[in-house]
C-alpha positions as CSV (number, residue, x, y, z in Angstrom):
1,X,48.4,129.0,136.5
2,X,47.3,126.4,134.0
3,X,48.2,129.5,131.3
4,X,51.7,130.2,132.8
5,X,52.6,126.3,132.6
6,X,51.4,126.6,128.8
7,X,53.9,129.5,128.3
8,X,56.6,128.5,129.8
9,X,56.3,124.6,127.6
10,X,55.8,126.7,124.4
11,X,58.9,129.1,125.1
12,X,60.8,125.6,125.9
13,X,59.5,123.8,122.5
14,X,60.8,126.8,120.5
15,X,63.6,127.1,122.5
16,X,64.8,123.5,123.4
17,X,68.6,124.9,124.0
18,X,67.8,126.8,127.0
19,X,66.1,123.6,128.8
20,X,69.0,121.3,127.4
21,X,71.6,124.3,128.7
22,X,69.8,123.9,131.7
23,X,69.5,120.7,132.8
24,X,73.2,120.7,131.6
25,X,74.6,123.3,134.2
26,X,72.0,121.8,137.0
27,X,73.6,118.3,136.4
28,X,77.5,119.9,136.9
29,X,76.3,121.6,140.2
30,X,74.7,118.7,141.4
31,X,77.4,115.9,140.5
32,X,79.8,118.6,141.8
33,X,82.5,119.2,138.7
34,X,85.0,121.3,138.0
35,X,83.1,123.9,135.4
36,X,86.3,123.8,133.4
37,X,86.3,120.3,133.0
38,X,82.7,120.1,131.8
39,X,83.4,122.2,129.1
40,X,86.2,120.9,128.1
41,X,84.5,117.4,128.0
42,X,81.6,119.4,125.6
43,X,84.6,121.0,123.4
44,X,85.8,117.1,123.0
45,X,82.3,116.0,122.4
46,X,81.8,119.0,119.6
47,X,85.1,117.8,118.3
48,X,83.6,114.3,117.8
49,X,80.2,115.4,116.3
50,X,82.1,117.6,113.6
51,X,84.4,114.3,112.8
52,X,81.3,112.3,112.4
53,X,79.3,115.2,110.4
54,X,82.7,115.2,108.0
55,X,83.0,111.5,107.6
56,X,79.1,110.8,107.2
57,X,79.6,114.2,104.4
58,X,82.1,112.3,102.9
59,X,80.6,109.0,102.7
60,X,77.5,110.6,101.3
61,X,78.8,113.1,98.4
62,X,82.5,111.7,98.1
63,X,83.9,115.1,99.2
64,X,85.8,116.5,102.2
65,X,84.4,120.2,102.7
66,X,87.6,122.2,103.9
67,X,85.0,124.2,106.4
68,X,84.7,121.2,108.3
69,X,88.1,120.7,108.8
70,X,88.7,124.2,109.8
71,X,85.8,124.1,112.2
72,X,87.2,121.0,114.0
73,X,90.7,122.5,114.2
74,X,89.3,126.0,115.3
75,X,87.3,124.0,118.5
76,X,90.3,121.9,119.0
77,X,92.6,124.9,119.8
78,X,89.4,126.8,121.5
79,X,90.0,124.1,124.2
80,X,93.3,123.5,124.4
81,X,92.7,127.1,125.4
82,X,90.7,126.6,127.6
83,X,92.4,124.1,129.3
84,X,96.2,126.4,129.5
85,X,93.9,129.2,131.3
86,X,92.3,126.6,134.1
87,X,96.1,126.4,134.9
88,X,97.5,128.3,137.7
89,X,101.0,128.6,136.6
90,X,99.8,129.8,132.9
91,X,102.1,129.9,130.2
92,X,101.6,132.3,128.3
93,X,103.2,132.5,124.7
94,X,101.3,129.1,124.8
95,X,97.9,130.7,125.0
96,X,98.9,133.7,122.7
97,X,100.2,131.4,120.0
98,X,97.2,129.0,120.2
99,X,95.0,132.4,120.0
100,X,97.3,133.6,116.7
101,X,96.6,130.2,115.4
102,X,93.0,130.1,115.8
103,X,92.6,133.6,114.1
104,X,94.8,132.3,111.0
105,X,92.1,129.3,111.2
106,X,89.0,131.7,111.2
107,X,90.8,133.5,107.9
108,X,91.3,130.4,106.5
109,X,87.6,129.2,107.1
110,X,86.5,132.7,106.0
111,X,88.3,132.3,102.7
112,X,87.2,128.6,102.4
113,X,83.9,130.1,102.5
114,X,84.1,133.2,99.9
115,X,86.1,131.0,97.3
116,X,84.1,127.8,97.9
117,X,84.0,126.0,94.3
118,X,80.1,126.2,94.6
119,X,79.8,129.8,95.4
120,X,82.6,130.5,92.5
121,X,79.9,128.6,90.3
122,X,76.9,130.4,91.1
123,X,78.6,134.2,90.6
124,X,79.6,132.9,87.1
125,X,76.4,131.7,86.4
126,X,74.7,134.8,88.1
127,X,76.9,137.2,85.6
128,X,76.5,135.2,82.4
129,X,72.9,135.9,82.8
130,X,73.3,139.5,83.1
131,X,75.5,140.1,80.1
């Protein structure tokens, strides 16, 4: 027994996610919300997070990484979606434009990401030394 309590706080040390998810979704059943509305209130709280993590990378380097601007409009939209579908009288061209526009967002971060000045930089670099 004393074994099987050791496993279990081990798997939970490596894996802290599945506790926090946990004690997440026990404290929605208990309190007795709407499972829509809690994730919304997560989406916002991601939304926040990523503000902060651009502003603090700001601050810090005096840059504004496009990624994270894309990432906070891509989990914006992710939950306005969200919140159109909890609807019961769904519109939606709402929903399918909202979709559109976070796939054009996810190209857009893709892109940010392959021609990132840095990344640019380091294949230059990478085929100078070659030659």
């Amino acid at each position: 027994m004393k074994k099987l309590f050791s496993n279990i706080k081990e798997y939970f040390s490596n894996n802290y996610e599945v506790l926090a998810a946990a004690i997440i979704f026990t404290i929605i059943i208990v309190a007795g919300f709407e499972f829509y509305k809690a994730i919304v209130l997560m989406l916002e709280f991601i939304v926040v997070m990523e503000v902060v993590k651009m502003i603090s990378d700001f601050i810090k380097k005096q840059k504004l990484r496009l990624r994270f601007v894309i990432d906070i409009f891509i989990i914006f939209l992710i939950r306005d979606v969200i919140i159109n579908t909890s609807y019961p009288n769904k519109d939606y061209f709402t929903i399918l434009f909202l979709l559109f526009v976070i796939f054009v967002f996810f190209i857009f971060r893709i892109l940010a990401i392959k021609y990132s000045p840095g990344v640019v930089k380091l294949l230059k670099n990478k085929k100078e030394e070659n030659d």
